[in-house]
N, C-alpha and C positions, 0 to 999 in steps of 0.2 A: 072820547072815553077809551082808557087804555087796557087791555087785559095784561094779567100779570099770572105767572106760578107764585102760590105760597103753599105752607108744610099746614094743614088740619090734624088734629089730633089722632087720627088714622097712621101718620105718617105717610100716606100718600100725598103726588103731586097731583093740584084739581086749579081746574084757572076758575078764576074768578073775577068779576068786573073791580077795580079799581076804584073810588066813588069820590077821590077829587080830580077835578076839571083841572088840568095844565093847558096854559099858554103855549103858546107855540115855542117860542125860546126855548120855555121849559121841556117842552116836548122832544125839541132837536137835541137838549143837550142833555138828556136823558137818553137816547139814540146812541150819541156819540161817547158817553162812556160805558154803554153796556159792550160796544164795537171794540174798546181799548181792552185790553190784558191787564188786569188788574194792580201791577206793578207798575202799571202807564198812566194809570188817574193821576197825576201830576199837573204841578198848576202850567210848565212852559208847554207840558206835550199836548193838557186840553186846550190851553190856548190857542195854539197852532192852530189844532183840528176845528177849532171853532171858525175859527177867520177861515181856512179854507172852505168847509162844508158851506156858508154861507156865501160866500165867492159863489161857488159853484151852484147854489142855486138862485144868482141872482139877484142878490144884496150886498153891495160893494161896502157897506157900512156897516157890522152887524151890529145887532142889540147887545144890550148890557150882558155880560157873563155872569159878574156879580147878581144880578137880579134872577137872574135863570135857575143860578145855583140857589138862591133866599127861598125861590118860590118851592125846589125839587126837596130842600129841608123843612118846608113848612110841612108840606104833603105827606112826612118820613117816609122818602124815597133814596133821602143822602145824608149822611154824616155829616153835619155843618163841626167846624171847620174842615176843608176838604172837597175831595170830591165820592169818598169811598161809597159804594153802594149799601145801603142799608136791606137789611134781610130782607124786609116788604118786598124790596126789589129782583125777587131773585134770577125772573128771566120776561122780559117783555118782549112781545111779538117786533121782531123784529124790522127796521126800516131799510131796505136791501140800498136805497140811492142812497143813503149817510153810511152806513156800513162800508158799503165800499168806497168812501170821498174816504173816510178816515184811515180803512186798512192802506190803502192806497199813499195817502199823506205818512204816515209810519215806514211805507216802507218806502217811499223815495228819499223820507233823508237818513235812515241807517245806508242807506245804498252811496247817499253822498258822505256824510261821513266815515267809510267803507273808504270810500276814494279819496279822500281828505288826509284819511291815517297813512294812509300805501304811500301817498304821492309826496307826505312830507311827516317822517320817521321819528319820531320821539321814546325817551324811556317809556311813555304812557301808552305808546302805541298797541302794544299787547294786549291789554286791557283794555282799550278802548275796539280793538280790533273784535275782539270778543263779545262785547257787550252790542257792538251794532251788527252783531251774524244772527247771537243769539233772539235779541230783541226784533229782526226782521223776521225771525224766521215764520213767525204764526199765521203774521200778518200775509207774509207772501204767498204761503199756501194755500189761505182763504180765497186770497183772489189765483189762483191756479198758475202762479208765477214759477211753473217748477226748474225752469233753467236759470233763471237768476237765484232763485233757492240756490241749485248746485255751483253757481258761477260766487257768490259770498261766501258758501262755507270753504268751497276749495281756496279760495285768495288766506282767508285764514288760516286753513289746513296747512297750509304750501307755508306760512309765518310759527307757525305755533303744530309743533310736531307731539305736542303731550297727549298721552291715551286720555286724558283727563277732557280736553278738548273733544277729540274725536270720540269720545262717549257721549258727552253732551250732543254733539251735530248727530249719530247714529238713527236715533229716533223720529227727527227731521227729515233725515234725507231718504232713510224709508219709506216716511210716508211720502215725500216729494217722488220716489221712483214709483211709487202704487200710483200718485195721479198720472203720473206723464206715463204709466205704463200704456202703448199705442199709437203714442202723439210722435210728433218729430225728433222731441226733445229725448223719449228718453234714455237713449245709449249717454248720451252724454252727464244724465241724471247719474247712469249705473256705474258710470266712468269715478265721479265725484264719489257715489257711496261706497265706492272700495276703496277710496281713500281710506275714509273712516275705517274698514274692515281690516284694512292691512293695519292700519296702529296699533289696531287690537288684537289680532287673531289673521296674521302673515296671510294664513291659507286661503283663507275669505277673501281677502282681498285679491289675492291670485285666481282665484276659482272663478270670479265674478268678474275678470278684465277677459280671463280667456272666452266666458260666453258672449261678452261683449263681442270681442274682435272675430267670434265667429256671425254674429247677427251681421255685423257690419261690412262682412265680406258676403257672406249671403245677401245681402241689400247691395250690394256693388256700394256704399259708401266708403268713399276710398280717406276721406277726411279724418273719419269720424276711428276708422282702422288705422291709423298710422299716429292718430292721437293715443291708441285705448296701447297699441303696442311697445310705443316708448313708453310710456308709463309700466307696461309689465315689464317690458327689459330693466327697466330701473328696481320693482320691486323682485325681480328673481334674481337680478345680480346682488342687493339685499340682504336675499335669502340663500345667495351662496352658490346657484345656479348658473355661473358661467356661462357654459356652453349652450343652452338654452337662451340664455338673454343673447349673448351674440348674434345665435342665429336670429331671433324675434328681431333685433335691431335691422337686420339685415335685407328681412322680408320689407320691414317698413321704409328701409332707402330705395328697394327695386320700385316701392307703391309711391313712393314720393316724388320718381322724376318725373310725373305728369300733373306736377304740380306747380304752378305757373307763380309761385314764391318761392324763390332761390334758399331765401333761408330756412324754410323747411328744411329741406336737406341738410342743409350744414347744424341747425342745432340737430340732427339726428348723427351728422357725424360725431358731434360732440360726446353726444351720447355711449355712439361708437369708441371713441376713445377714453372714456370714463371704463367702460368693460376691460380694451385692452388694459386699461392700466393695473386694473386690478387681475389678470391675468398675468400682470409681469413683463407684459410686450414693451418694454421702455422702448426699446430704441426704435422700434415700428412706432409708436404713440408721436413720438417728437418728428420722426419723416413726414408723420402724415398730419403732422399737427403743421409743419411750414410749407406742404404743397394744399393747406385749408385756408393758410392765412390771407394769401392773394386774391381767394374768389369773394374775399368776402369787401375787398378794394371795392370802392365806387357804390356800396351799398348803405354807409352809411344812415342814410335818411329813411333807410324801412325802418319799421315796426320792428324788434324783436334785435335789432343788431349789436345790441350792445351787449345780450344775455349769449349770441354765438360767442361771439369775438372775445367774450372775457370766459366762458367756459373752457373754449380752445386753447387759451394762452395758460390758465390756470391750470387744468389736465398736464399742459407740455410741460410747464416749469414743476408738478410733482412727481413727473417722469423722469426729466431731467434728475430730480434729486435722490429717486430711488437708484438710480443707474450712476450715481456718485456723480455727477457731471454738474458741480454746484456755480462753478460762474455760467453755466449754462441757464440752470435753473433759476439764478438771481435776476439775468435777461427776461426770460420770459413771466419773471413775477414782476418786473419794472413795467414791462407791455403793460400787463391787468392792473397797477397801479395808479399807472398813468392814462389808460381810460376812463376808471373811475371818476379821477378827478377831473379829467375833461368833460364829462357828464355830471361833475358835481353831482356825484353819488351821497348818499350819507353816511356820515362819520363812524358809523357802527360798520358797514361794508366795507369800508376804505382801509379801517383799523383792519377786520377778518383780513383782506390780502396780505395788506402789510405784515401782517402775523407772519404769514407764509415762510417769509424769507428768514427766519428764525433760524431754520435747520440749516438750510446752507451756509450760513455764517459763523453759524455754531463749528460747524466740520472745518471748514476753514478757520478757527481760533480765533475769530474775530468778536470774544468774550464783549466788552465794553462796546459795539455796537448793538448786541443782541439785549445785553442789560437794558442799554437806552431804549429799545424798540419793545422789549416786555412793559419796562413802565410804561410806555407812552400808548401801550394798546392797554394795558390794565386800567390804565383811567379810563379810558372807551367803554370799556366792558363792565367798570363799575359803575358808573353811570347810568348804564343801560340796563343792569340789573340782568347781563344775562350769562347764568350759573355755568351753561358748559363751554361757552369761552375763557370764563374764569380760570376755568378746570385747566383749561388746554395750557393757560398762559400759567398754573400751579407745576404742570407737568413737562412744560417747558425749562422753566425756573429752577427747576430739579435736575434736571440735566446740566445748566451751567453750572449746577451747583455740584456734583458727579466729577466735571471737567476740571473741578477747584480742588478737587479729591477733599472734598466733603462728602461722604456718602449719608451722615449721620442727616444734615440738613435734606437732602437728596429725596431719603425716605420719609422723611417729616412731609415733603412739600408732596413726596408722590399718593401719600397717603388721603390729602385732602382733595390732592386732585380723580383718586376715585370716587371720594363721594358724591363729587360733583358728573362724574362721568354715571354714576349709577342713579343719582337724582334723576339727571337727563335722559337715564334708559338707553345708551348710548353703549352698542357691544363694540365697534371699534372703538372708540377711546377707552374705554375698560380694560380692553386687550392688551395697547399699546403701555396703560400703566403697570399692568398685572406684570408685560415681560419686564420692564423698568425696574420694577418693583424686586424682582426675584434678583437681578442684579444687584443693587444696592443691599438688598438684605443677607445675600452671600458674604459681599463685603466686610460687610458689620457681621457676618458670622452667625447670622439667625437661619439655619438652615433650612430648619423645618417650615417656618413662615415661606422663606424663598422657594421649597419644593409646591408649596400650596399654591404660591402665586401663578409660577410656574405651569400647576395643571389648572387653575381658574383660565391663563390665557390659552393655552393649548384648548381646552374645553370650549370653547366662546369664539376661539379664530375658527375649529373645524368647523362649528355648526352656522357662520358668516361667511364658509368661503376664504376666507386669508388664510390658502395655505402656506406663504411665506410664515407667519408669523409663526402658524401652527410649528413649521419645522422648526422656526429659530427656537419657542418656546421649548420641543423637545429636543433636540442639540445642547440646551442651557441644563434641562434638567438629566443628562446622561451624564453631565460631569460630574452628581453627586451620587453616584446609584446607591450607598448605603442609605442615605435618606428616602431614596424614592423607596425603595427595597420595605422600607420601614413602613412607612405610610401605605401600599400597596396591601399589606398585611391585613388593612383594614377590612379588606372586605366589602358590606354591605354599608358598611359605615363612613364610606370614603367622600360621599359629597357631604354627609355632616364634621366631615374633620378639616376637610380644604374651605369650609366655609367657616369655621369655627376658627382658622387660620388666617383667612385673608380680610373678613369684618372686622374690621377694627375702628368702624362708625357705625349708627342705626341705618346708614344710607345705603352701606353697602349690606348687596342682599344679592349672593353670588344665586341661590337656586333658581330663586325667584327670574334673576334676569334669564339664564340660561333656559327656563319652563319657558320663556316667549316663543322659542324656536321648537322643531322636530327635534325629541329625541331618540337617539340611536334605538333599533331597536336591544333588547336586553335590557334597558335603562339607565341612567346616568350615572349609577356608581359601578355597574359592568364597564360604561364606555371608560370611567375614569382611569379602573384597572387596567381594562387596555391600553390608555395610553402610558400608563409605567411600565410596561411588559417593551412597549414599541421602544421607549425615554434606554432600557435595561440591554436591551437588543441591538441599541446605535452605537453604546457608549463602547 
């Protein structure tokens, strides 16, 4: 005899006895889909769950499925056809040994297919990636699984960078940090949930790595500290914080030499060198990028060497390029090219490096090499359906087309490659088209558009940190001061004018990106007017 909740005219919940007799069949496979998530009644997931619960207790053969299910719709306990619970059913005392045979069976194969997607890359992979994070995640926190919780959604997080994503894991891995809060696991839970935090709201996620790395240093774990601190150095330099990240990097290399994996170190150097770069340190980045290269000799067969060894060489070669030393740079993009493909990497990686060499080829006028390498990554990237490579290779495209003295084509191409850059959410590539942008639109004599673009990129490099960009952007916009002069006039109205300038699709959405970050204090049409006073002051 089974007790069940149903709704009495009261509207309260009252149990009540049940008053048909199920079979045992009937019984288990009533168990196992009250255990499933509603969206899981399916005929392959209950099948599964059926052969293993039976497995496991004992019956190598189970009984009929078909008959379990006849008898649970005779009883209206199920929706025949199907498996959907019928309202009668609304909560049965539960069976704690099928409960967990099935949360368990659920989450071992989103876990494998988790590692199925990663290990062998498709267009579909996204998706699929998603669906086996999201669909594990119930199941794993029933059964108190809270470091694999955070080890799926981070694998995801680290593939699919959209707030869209990391809104959905948020609530998940919340609660994954409330369970593990006390247990071994959960620095490394809080490590994962600021992932999510930084997609959404930068400071969260910063706020929440610092208390980590301070737990962790208070616990003497020195692992758990030198993981939580790359990761912050990644998101302050981000958010624009240089000099902070440097040093956080720095502490984690002093914590790392007592760490009995070489390549620890070296992907932190890498790390190290991703700060100076964007610091400008070119010609320090490429020294210390060729006395990294050697230690990393002889090490091939660890774990993790492929991700130093092509960090390092990718870093050097866009050091090289920033510091104009492009048959330099084309060396060190050939290195990462050529280990990919010795690791038969997949075709979507292989294209991103090859991308790479775009620019140096470009500056050298090797137009019809760079034509053929745009095509041949643009099929990559259509294929894979992914928008802000698109972009890159729109806003590449625009540049040989700039070099052809088309500017008219230039700004056609640059214009689609922001909206793919703002789809993406993406403030350096926005930057890099905004400055593009104000060039070509000068060109073509659209002043006013070109001063807008102008302070979108100046606006968006200060608040990321690229103060290269920031000054090129103000440099570009002092050669027109009557324009800026003009615009400056606005006043309170100035991010409604530079956005009302530079949107010239529903995608691009200048405030909106620029809200992700701090702003200035005074606020963003104070900070705009300062930067036409600073643009008025250089020229």
């Amino acid at each position: 005899m089974w007790l069940i909740v149903c709704r009495v005219d009261t509207g309260k919940a009252v149990w009540v006895t049940h008053v048909p007799r199920l079979g045992n069949s009937a019984r288990v496979l009533l168990q196992i889909l009250i255990a499933l998530e509603e969206k899981d009644r399916e005929s392959s997931v209950v099948d599964r769950a059926w052969r293993r619960v039976w497995t496991e207790l004992g019956v190598p053969q189970p009984p009929s499925l078909t008959d379990a299910c006849q008898e649970l719709a005779d009883a209206e306990l199920v929706r025949a056809p199907g498996f959907q619970l019928a309202p009668a059913a609304v909560q049965v005392r539960p069976d704690r040994t099928v409960h967990l045979s099935v949360w368990a069976d659920q989450a071992t194969h989103w876990q494998e297919v988790l590692r199925q997607a990663c290990d062998r890359p498709s267009p579909q992979t996204p998706q699929l990636l998603r669906r086996a994070v999201l669909t594990a995640m119930p199941y794993l926190l029933r059964l108190g699984a809270w470091r694999v919780a955070a080890w799926m959604a981070g694998e995801l997080m680290a593939r699919d960078e959209s707030q869209e994503t990391a809104a959905d894991l948020l609530p998940w891995l919340q609660k994954a940090a409330e369970g593990a809060e006390g247990t071994a696991d959960d620095l490394e839970v809080q490590c994962t949930l600021a992932m999510a935090e930084e997609q959404l709201v930068a400071e969260l996620g910063v706020r929440r790595l610092r208390d980590v790395v301070r737990q962790a240093d208070a616990r003497g774990d020195r692992e758990v500290a030198t993981s939580a601190r790359s990761r912050l150095a990644l998101y302050l330099q981000n958010f624009g914080d240089l000099a902070e990240a440097r040093n956080v990097i720095e502490h984690a290399l002093r914590d790392a030499q007592s760490s009995e994996n070489p390549l620890v170190s070296l992907h932190l150097h890498g790390r190290q060198l991703q700060i100076m770069h964007r610091m400008g340190q070119h010609v320090a980045v490429i020294a210390h990028a060729q006395r990294l290269l050697p230690q990393l000799s002889g090490l091939e067969d660890e774990d993790g060497w492929w991700d130093a060894y092509e960090m390092i060489v990718s870093i050097a070669s866009s050091s090289a390029a920033a510091s104009s030393h492009w048959t330099l740079a084309l060396h060190f993009n050939g290195l990462e090219v050529a280990a990919k493909e010795q690791r038969h990497a997949p075709s979507v990686a292989l294209a991103q490096a090859r991308f790479n060499a775009y620019g140096p080829l470009l500056h050298l006028e090797r137009l019809d090499e760079v034509d053929a390498l745009l095509h041949e990554c643009h099929s990559v990237f259509s294929a894979d359906g992914d928008a802000a490579m698109l972009g890159r290779i729109l806003a590449a495209q625009a540049q040989v087309a700039f070099k052809r003295d088309d500017a008219e084509r230039a700004a056609d191409l640059t214009r689609q490659a922001l909206s793919h850059a703002y789809m993406a959410q993406n403030p350096f590539d926005a930057v890099l088209n905004h400055v593009n942008q104000m060039l070509y639109l000068r060109r073509l004599g659209m002043r006013d558009e070109a001063v807008g673009h102008g302070l979108a990129a100046a606006m968006l490099a200060e608040q990321t940190g690229r103060e290269f960009y920031r000054d090129t952007a103000i440099l570009c916009l002092a050669e027109d001061p009557v324009t800026v002069q003009a615009l400056a006039r606005r006043g309170q109205l100035l991010s409604a004018t530079v956005a009302g300038l530079v949107q010239t699709s529903e995608w691009i959405r200048f405030v909106e990106l620029v809200e992700r970050f701090p702003i200035p204090p005074g606020g963003l049409d104070n900070r705009l007017a300062e930067l036409c006073r600073i643009a008025l002051a250089s020229g």
